[in-house]
C-alpha positions as CSV (number, residue, x, y, z in Angstrom):
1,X,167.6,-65.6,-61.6
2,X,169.5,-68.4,-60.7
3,X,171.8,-66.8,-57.3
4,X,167.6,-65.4,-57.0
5,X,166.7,-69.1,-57.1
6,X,169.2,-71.0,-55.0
7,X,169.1,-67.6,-52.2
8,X,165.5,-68.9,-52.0
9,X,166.2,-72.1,-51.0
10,X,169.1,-71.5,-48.7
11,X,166.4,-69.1,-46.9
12,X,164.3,-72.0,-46.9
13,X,166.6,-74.3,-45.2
14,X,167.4,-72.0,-42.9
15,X,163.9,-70.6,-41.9
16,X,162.1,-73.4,-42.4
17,X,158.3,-71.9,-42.1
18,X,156.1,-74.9,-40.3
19,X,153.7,-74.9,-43.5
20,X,156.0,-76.1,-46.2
21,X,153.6,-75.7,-49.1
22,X,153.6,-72.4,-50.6
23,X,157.2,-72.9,-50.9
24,X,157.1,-76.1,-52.6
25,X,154.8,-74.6,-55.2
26,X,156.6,-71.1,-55.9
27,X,160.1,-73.6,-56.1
28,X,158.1,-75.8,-58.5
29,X,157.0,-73.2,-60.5
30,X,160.1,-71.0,-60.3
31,X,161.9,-74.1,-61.7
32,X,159.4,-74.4,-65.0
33,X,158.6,-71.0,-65.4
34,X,162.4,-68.9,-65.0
35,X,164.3,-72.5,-66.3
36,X,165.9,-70.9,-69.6
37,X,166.9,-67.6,-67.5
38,X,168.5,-70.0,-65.1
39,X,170.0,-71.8,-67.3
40,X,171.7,-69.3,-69.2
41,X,173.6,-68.1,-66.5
42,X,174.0,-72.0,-64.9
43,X,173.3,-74.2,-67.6
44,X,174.8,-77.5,-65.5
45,X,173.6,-76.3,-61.9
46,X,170.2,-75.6,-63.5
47,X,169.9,-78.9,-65.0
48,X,171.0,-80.7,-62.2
49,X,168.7,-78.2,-59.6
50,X,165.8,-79.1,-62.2
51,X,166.4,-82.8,-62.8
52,X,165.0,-84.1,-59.0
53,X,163.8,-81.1,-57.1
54,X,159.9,-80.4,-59.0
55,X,159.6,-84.0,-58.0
56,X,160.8,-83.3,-54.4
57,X,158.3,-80.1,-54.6
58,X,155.4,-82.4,-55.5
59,X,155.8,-84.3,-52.7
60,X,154.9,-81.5,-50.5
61,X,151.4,-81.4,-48.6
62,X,149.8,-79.0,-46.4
63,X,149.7,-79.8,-42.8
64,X,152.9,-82.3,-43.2
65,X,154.4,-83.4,-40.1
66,X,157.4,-82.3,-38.7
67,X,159.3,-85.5,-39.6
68,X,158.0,-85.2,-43.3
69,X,159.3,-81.9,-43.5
70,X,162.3,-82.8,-42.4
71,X,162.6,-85.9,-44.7
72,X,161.6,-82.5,-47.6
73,X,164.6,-80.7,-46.2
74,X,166.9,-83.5,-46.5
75,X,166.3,-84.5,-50.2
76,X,166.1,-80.7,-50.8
77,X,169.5,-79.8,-49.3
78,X,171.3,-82.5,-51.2
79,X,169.9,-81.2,-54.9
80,X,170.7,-77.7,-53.5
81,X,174.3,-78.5,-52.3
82,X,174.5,-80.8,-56.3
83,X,173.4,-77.3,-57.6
84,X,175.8,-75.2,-55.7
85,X,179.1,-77.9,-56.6
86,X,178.2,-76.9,-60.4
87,X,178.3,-73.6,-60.2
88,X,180.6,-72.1,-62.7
């Protein structure tokens, strides 16, 4: 689940769709909902993936601008790249 997870968002940040929204509520909820099957097979990346990124998630509007999704990419990318350092 969490390789599922972190594919996810690498897709993201490559293909970034111009509505951002969807994808800031299936991350959120991915990130509640799948946390103890993520964290069993990441417990550190999870934690750290989990710690700033529903915050990041909430953030997300419908209709943002392309600068404000940009900013969203930014702040993503640097939880994902935290993530992807603590991989084990």
């Amino acid at each position: 689940m969490f390789e599922k997870t972190m594919n996810y968002i690498k897709d993201f940040l490559e293909n970034t769709p111009d509505d951002i929204y969807e994808f800031s509520i299936i991350l959120e909820d991915t990130l509640v909902d799948d946390y103890d099957a993520m964290h069993e097979e990441q417990p550190r990346a999870t934690e750290i993936l989990a710690n700033e990124t529903p915050d990041i998630c909430a953030s997300a509007e419908p209709g943002m601008t392309p600068e404000e999704i940009e900013e969203f990419k930014r702040q993503l990318r640097v939880e994902y790249e935290k993530a992807l350092k603590a991989v084990v």
